[in-house]
Backbone as a printed PyTorch tensor [residue, N CA C, xyz], in Angstrom:
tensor([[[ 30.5560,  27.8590, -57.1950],
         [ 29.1850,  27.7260, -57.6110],
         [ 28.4760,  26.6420, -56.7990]],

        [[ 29.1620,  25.2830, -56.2090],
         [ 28.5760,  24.4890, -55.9790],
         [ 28.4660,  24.7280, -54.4460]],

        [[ 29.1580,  26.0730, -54.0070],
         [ 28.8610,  26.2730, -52.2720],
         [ 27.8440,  27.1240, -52.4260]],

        [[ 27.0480,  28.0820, -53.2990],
         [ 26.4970,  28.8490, -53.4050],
         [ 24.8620,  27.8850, -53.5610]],

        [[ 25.2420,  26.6230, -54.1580],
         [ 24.0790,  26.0670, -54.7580],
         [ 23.4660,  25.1930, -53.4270]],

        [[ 24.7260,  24.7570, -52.5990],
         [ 25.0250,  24.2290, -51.5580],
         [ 24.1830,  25.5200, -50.3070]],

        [[ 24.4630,  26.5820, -50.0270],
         [ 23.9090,  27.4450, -48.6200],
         [ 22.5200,  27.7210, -49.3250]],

        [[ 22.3900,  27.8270, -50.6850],
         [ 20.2600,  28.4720, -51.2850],
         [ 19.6850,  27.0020, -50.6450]],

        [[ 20.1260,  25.9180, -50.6670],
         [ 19.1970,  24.4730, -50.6850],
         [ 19.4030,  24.8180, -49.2470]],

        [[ 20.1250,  24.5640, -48.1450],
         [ 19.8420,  25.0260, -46.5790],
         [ 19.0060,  25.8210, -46.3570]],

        [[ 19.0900,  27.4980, -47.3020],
         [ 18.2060,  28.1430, -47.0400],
         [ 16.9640,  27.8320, -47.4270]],

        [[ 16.4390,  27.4890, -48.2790],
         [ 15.2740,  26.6310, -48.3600],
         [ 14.5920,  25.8050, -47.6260]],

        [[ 15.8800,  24.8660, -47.1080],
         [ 15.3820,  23.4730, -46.1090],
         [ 14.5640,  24.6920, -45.1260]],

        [[ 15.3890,  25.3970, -44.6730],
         [ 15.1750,  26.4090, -43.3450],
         [ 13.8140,  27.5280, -43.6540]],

        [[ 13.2980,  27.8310, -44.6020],
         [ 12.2660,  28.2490, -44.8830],
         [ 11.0270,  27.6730, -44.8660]],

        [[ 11.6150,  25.9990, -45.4810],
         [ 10.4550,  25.0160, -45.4110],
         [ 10.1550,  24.8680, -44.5610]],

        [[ 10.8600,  24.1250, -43.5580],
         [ 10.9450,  23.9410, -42.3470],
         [  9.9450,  24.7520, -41.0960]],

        [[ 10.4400,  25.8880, -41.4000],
         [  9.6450,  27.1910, -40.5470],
         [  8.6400,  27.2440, -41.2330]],

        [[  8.0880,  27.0930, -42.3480],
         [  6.5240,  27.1160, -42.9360],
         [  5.8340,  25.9190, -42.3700]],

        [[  6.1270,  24.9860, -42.1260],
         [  5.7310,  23.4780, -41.5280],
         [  5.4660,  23.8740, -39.9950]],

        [[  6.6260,  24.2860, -39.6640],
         [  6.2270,  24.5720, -38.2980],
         [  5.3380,  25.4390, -37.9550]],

        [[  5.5020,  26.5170, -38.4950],
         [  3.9500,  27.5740, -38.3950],
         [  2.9780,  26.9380, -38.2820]],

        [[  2.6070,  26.2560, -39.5520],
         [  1.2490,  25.3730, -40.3800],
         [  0.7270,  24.7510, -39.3210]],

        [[  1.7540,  23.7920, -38.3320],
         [  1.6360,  22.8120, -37.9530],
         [  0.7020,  23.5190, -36.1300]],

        [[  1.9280,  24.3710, -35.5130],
         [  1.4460,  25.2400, -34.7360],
         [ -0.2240,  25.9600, -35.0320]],

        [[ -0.2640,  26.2620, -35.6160],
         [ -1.9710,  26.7960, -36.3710],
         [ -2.3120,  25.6780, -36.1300]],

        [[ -2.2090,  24.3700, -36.6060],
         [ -3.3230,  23.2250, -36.5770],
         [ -3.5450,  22.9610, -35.0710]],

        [[ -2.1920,  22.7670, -34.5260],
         [ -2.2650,  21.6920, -33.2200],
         [ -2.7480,  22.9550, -32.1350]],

        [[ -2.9410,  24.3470, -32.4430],
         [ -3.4040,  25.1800, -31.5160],
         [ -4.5870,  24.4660, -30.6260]],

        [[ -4.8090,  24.5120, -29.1650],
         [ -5.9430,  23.7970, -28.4420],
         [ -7.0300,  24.6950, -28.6950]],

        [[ -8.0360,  23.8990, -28.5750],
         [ -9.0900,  24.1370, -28.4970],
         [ -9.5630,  25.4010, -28.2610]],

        [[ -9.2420,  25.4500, -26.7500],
         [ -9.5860,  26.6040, -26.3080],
         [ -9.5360,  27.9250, -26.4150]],

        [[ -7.9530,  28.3090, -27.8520],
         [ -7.7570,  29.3440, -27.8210],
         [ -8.1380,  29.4430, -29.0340]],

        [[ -9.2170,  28.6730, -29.3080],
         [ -9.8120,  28.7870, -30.8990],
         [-11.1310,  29.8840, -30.7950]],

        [[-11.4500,  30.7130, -31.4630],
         [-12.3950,  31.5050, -31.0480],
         [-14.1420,  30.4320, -30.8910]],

        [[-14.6220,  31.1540, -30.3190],
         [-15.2890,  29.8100, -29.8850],
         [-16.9370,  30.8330, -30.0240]],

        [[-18.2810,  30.2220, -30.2810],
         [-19.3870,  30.8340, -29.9050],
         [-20.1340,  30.2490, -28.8220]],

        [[-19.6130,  30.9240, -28.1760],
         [-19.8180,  29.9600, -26.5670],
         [-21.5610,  30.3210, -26.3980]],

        [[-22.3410,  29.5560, -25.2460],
         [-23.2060,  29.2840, -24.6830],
         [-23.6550,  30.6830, -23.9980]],

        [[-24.7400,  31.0120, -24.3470],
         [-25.1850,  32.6680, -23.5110],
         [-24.4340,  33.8190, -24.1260]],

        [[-23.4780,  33.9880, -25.5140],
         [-23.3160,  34.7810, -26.0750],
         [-24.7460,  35.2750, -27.3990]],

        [[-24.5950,  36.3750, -28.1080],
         [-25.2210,  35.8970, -28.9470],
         [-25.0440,  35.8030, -30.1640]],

        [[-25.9840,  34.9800, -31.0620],
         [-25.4210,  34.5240, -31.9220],
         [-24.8970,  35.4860, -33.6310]],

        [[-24.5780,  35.1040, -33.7550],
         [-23.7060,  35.6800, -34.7710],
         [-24.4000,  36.1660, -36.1540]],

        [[-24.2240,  36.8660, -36.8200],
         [-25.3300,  37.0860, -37.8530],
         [-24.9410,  36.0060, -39.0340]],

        [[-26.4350,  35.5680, -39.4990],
         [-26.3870,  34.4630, -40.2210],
         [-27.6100,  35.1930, -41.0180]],

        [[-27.3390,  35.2850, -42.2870],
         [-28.1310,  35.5840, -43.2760],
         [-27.8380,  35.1970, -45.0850]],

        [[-28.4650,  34.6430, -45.7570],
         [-28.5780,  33.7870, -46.4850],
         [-29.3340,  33.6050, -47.6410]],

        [[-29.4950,  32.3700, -48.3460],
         [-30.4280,  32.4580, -49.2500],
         [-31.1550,  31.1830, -49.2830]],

        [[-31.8980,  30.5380, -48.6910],
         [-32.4760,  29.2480, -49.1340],
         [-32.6380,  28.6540, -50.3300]],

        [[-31.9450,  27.1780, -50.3190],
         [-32.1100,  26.5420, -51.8110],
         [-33.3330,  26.6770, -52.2700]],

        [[-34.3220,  26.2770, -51.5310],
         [-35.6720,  26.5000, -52.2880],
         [-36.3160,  27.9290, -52.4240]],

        [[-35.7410,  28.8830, -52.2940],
         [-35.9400,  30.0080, -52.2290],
         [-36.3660,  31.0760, -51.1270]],

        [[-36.0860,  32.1500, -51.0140],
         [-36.5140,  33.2370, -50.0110],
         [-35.2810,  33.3330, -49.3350]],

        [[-35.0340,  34.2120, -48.5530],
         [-33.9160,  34.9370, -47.5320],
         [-34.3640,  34.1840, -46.2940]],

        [[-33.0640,  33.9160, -45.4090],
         [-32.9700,  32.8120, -44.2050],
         [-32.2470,  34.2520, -43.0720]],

        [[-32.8330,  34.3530, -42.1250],
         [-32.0360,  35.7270, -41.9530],
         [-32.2730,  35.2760, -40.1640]],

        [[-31.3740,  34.9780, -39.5140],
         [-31.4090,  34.9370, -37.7860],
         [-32.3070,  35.9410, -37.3640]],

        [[-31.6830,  37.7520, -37.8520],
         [-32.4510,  38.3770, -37.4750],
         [-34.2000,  38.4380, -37.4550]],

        [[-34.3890,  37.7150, -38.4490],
         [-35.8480,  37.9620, -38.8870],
         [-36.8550,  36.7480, -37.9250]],

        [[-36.0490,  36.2400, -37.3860],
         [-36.0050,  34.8560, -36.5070],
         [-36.5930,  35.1220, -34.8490]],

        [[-35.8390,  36.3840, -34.9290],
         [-36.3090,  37.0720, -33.2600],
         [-37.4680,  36.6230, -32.5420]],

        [[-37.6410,  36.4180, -31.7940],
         [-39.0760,  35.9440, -30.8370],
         [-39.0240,  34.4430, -31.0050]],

        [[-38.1700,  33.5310, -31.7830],
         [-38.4600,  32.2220, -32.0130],
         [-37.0880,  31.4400, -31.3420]],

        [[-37.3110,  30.1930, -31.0080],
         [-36.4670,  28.9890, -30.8000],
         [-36.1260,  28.8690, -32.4510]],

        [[-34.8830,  28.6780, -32.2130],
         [-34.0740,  28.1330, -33.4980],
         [-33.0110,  27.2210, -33.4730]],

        [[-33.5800,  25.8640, -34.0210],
         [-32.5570,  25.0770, -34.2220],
         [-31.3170,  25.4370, -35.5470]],

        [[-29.9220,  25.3650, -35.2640],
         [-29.1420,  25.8240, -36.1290],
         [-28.2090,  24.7550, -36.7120]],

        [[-27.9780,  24.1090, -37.5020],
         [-27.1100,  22.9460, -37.4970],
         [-26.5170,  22.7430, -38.8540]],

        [[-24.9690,  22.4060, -39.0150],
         [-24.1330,  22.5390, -39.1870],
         [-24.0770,  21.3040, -39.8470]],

        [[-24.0050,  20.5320, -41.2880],
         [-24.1880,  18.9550, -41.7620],
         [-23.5200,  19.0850, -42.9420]],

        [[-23.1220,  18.0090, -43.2460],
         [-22.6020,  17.2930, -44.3100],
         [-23.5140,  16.5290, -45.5130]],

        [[-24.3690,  17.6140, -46.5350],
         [-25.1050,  17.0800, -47.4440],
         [-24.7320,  15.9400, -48.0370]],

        [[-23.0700,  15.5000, -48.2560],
         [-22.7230,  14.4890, -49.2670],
         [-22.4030,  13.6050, -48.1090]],

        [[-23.0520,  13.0400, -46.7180],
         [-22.9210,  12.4550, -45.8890],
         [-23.2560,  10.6820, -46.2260]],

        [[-23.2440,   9.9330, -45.9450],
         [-23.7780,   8.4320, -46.3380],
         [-23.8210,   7.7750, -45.0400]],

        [[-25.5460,   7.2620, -44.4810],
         [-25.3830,   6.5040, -43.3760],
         [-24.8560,   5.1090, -43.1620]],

        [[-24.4060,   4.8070, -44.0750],
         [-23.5480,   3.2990, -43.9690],
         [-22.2510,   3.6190, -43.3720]],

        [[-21.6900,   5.1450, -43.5270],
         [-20.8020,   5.3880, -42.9980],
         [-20.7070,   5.5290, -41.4280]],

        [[-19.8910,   5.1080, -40.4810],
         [-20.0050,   5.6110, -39.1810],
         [-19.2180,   7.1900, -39.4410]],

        [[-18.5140,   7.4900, -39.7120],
         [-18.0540,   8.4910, -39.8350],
         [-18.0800,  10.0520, -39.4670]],

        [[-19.2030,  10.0090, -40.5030],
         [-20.2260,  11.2880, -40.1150],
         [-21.4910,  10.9360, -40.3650]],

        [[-22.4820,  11.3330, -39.2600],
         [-23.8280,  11.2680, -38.6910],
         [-24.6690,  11.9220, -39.0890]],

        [[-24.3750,  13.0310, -39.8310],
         [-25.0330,  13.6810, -40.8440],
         [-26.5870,  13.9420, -41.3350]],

        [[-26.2510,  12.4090, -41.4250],
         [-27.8620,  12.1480, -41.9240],
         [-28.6580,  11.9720, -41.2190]],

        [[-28.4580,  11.3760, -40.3280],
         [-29.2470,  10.8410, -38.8610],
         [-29.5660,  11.8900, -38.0610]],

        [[-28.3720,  13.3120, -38.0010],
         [-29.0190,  14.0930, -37.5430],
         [-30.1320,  14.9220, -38.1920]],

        [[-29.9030,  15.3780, -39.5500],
         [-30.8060,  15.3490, -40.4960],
         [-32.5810,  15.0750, -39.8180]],

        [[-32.6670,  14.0730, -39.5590],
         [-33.8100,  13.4790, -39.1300],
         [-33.8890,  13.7180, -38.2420]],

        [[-33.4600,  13.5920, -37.1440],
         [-33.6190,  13.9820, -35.8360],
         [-34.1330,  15.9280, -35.7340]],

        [[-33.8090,  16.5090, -36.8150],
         [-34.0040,  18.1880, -36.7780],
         [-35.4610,  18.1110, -37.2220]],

        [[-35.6450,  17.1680, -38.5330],
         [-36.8910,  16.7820, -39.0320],
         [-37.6260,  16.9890, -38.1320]],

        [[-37.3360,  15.8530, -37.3460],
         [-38.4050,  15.1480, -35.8870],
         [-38.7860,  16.5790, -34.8960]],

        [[-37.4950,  16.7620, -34.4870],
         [-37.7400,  17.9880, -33.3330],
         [-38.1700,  19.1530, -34.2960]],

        [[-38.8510,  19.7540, -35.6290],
         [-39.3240,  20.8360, -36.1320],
         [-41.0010,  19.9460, -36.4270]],

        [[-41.1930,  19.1300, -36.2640],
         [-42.5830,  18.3960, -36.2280],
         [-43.0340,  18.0580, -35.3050]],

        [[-42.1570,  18.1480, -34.2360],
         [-42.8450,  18.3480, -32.2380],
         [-43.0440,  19.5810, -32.3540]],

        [[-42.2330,  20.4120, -32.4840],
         [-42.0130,  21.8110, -31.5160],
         [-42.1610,  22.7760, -32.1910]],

        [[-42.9220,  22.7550, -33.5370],
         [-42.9530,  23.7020, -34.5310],
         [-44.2250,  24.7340, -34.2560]],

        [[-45.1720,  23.8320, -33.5970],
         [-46.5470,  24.8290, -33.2250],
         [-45.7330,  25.8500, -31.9430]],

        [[-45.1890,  25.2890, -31.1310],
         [-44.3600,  26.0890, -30.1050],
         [-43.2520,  27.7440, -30.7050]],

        [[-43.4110,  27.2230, -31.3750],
         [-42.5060,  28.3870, -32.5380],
         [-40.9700,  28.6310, -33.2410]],

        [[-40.9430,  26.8620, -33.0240],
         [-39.7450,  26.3840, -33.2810],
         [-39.2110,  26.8480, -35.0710]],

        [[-37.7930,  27.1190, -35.1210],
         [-37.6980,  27.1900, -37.1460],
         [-36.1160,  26.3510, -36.6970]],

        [[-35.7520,  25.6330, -38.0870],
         [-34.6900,  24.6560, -38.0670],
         [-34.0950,  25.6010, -39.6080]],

        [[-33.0460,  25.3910, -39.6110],
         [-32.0810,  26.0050, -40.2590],
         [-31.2650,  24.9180, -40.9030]],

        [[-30.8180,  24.2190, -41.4830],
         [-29.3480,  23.4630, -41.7330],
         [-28.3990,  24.4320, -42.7790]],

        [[-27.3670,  24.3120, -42.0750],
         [-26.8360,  24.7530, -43.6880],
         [-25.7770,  23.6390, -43.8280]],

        [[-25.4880,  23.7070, -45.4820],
         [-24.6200,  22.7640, -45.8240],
         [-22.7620,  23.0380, -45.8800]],

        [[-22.7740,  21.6020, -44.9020],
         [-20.8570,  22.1550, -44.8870],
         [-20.2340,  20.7180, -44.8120]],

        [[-20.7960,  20.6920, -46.5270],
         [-19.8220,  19.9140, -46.9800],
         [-18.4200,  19.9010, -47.6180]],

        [[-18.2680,  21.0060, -47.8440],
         [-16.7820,  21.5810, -48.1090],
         [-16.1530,  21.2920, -46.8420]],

        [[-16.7160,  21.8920, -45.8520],
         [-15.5980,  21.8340, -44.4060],
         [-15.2810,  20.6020, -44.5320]],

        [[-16.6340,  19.7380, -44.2150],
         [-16.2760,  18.3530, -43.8860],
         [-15.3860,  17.4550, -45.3110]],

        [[-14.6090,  18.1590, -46.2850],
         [-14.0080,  18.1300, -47.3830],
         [-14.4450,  16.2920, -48.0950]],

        [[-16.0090,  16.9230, -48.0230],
         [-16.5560,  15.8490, -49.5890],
         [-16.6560,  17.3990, -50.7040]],

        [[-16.7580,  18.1130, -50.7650],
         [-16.5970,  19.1770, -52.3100],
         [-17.8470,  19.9710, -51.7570]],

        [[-18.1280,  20.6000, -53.1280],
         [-19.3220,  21.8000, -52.8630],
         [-20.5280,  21.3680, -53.7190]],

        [[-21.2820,  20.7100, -53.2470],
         [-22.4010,  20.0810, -53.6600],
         [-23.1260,  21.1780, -54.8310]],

        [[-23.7590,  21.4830, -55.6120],
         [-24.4320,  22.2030, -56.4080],
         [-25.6940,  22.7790, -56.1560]],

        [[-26.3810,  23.7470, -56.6520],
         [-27.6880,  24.0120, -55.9970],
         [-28.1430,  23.2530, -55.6500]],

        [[-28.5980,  22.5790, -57.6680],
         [-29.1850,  22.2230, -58.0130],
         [-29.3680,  20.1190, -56.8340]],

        [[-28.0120,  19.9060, -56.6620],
         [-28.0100,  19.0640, -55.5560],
         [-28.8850,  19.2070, -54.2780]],

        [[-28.5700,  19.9110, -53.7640],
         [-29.1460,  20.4770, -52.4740],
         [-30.5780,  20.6460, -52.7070]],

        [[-31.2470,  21.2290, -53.5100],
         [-32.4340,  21.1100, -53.7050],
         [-33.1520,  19.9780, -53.9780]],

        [[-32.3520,  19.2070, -54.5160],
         [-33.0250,  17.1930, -54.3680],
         [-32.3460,  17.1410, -53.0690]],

        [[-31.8210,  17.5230, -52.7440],
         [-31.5560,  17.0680, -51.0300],
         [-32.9290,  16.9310, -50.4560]],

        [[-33.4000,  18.4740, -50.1190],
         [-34.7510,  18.8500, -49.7220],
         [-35.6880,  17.5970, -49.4490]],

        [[-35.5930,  17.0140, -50.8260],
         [-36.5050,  16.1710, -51.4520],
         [-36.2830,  14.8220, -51.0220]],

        [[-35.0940,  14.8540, -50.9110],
         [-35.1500,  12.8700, -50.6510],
         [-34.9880,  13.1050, -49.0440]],

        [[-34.4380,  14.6110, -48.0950],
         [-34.5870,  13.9040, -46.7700],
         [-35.6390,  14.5470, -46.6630]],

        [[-37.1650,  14.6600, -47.0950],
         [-38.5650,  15.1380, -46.8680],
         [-38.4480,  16.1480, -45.8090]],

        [[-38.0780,  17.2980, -46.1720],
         [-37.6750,  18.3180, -45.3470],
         [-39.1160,  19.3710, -45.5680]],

        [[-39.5400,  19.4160, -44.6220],
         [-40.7630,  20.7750, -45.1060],
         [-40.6850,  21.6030, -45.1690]],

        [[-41.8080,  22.6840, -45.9540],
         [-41.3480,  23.9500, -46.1710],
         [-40.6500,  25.1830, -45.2670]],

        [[-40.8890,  24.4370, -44.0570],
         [-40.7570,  24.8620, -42.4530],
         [-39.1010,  24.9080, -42.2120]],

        [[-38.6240,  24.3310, -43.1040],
         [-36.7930,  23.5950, -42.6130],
         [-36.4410,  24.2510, -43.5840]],

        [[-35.6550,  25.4900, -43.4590],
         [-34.9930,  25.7820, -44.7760],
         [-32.9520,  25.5800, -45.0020]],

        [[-33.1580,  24.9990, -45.8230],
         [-31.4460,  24.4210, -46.1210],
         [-30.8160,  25.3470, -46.4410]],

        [[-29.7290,  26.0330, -46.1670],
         [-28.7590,  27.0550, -46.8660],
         [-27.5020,  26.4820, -47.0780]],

        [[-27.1020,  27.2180, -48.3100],
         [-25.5740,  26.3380, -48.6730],
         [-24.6190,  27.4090, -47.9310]],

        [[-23.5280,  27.0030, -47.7730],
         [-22.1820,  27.5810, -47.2780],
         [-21.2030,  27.5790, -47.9050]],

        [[-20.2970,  28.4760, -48.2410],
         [-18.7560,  28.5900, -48.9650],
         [-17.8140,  28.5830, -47.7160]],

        [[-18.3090,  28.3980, -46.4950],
         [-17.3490,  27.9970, -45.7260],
         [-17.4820,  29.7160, -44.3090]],

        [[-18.2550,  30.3240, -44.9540],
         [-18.1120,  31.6610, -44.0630],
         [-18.8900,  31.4490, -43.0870]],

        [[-20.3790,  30.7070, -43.3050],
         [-20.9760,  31.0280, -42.1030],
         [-20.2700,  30.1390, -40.8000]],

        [[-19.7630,  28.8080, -41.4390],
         [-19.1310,  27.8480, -40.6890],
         [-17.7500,  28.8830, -40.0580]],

        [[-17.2850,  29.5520, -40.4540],
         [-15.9880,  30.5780, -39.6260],
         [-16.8050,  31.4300, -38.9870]],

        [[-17.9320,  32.0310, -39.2290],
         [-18.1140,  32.9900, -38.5430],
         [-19.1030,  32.0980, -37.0410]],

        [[-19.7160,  30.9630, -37.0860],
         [-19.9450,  30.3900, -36.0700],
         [-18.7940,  29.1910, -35.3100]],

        [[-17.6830,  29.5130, -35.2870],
         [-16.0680,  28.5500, -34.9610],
         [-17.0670,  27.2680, -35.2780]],

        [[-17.2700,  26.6970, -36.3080],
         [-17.8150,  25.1130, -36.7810],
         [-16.4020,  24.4930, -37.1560]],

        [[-16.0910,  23.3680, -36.6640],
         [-15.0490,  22.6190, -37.1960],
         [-15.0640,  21.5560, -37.0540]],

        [[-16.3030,  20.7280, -36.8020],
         [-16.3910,  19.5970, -37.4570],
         [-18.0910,  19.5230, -37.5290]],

        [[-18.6120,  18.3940, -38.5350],
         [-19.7930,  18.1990, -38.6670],
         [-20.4080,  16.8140, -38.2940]],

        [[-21.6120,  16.9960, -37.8030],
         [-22.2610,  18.2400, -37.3620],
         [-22.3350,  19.1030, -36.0060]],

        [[-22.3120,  19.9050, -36.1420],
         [-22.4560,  21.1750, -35.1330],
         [-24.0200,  21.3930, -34.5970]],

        [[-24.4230,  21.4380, -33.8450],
         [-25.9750,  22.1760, -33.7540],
         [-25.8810,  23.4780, -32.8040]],

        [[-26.9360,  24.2170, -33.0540],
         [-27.0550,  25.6080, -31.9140],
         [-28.0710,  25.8050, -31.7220]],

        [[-28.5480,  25.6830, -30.8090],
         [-29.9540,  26.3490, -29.6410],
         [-29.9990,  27.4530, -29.2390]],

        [[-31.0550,  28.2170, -30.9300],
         [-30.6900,  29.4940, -29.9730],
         [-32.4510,  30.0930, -29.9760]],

        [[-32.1450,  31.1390, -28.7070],
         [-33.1060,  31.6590, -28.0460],
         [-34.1460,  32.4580, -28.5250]],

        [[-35.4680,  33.0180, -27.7450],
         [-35.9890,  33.9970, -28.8910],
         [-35.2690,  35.5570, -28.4740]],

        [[-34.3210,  35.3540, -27.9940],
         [-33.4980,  36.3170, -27.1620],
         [-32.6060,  36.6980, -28.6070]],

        [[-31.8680,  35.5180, -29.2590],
         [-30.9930,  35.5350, -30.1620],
         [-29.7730,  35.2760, -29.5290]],

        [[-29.8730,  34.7820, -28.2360],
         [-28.8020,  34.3060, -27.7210],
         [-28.4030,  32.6320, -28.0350]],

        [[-27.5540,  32.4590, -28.2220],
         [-26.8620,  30.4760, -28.3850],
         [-26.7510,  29.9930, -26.8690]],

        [[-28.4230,  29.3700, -26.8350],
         [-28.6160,  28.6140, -25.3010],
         [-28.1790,  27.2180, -25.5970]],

        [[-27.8180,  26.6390, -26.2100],
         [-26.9260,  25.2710, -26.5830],
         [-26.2530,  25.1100, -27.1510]],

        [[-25.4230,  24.4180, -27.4110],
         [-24.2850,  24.3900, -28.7710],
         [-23.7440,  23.0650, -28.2700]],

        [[-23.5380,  21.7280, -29.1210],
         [-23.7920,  20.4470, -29.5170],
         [-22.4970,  20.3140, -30.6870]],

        [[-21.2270,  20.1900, -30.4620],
         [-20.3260,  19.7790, -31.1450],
         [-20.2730,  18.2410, -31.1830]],

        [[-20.7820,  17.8410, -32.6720],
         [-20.6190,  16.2700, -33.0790],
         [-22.0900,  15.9720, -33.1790]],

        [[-22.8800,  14.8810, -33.3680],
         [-23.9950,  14.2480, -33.0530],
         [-24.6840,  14.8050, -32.1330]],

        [[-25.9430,  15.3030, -31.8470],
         [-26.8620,  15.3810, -30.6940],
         [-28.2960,  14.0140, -31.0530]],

        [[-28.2000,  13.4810, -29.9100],
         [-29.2190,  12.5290, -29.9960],
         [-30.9270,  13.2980, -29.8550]],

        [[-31.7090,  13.0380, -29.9950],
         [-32.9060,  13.5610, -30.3600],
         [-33.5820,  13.4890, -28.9730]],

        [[-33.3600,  13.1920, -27.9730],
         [-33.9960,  13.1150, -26.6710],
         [-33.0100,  14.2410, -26.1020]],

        [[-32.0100,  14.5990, -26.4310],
         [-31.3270,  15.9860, -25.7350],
         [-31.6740,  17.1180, -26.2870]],

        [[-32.2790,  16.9510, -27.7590],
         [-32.7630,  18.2750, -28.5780],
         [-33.9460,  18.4200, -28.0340]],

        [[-34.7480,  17.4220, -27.7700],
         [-36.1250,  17.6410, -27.1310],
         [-36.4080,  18.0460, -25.8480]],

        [[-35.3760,  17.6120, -24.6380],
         [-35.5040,  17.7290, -23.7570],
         [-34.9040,  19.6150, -23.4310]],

        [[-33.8890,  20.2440, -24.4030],
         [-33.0150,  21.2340, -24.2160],
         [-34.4950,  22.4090, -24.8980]],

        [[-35.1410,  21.9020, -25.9430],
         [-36.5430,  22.3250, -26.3040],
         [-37.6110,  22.4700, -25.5000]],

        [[-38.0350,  21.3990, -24.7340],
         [-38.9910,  21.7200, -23.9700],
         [-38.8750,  22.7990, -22.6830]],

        [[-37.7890,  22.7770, -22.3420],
         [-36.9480,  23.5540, -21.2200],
         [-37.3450,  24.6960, -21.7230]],

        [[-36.5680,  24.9290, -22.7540],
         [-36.9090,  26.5210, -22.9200],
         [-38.6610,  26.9440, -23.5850]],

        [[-39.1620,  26.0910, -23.8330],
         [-40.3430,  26.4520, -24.1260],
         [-41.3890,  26.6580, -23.1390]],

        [[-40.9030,  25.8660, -21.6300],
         [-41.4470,  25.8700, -20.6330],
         [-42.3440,  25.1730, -20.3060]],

        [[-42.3580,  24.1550, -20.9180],
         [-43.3930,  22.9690, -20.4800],
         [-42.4370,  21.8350, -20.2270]],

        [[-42.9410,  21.2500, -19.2140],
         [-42.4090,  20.1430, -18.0230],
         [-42.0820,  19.3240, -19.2280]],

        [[-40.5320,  18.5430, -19.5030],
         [-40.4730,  16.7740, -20.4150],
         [-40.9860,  15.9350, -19.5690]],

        [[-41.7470,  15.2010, -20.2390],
         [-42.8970,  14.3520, -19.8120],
         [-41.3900,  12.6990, -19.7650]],

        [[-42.1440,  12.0630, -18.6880],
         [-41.0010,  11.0170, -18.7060],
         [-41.4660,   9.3240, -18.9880]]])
């Protein structure tokens, strides 16, 4: 009995073992062979529901510059951590330059990814409110799909995409607000003034 009890616990170790290693293989996979929404593809269908209400739909987006970005609602700027918020503002900023141009800003929330939890509507909708987001910026929440279906894996993410519907930028981590503007004016076709 006690050799029998003795080869199940090996077999175990050896099951564990190979589940770890899988797990581990999946994580440490590079980069590159991660599916990726690369630059000049296009972008992926993203359709939705805005916290403050109405349908958020890429398609319906066609003919426009669209900022797309990828944040952490339960973010805190005391934190260095995640930037979140700062970019936050910075989308603000660049949809209050470039909005007569025919700019629309998108965020959706991925705070699950960035594993602070799943914020509540009813959260997100005082979001709106305390980062003075206009009716122009619409917030969508995420269960984690749109973030897989655009390879997002860390926050924040941003995407520049075209009135083509193609992803003419893509900004893994922080984008500073003079590269959103300058990657904006480009495609809008007026000279950045220096």
């Amino acid at each position: 009995m006690r050799r029998l009890d003795r080869k199940l616990g090996f077999v175990l170790v050896g099951v564990a073992a190979a589940i770890a290693a899988v797990s581990l293989a999946l994580v440490l996979r590079p980069r590159a062979q991660r599916a990726q929404v690369e630059v000049g593809a296009s972008a992926p269908v993203l359709l939705g529901s805005a916290v403050r209400g109405g349908e958020v739909s890429l398609a319906r987006l066609h003919g426009h510059l669209v900022l797309l970005s990828f944040v952490n609602s339960r973010s805190d700027v005391r934190f260095a951590g995640d930037p979140s918020r700062a970019e936050i503002v910075f989308l603000r900023s660049m949809w209050t330059q470039h909005a007569r141009f025919g700019l629309r800003v998108i965020v959706v929330d991925a705070a699950e990814l960035a594993g602070a939890g799943k914020p509540s509507r009813s959260e997100l909708v005082n979001d709106t409110y305390d980062w003075n987001l206009s009716p122009g910026i619409d917030l969508v929440p995420d269960d984690g799909s749109l973030a897989n279906r655009f390879a997002v894996e860390e926050v924040p993410t941003t995407f520049l995409i075209g009135p083509d519907g193609a992803v003419r930028q893509r900004w893994d981590g922080f984008v500073r607000a003079a590269q959103l503007d300058l990657a904006l004016r480009t495609l809008e076709g007026r000279t950045p003034t220096g």
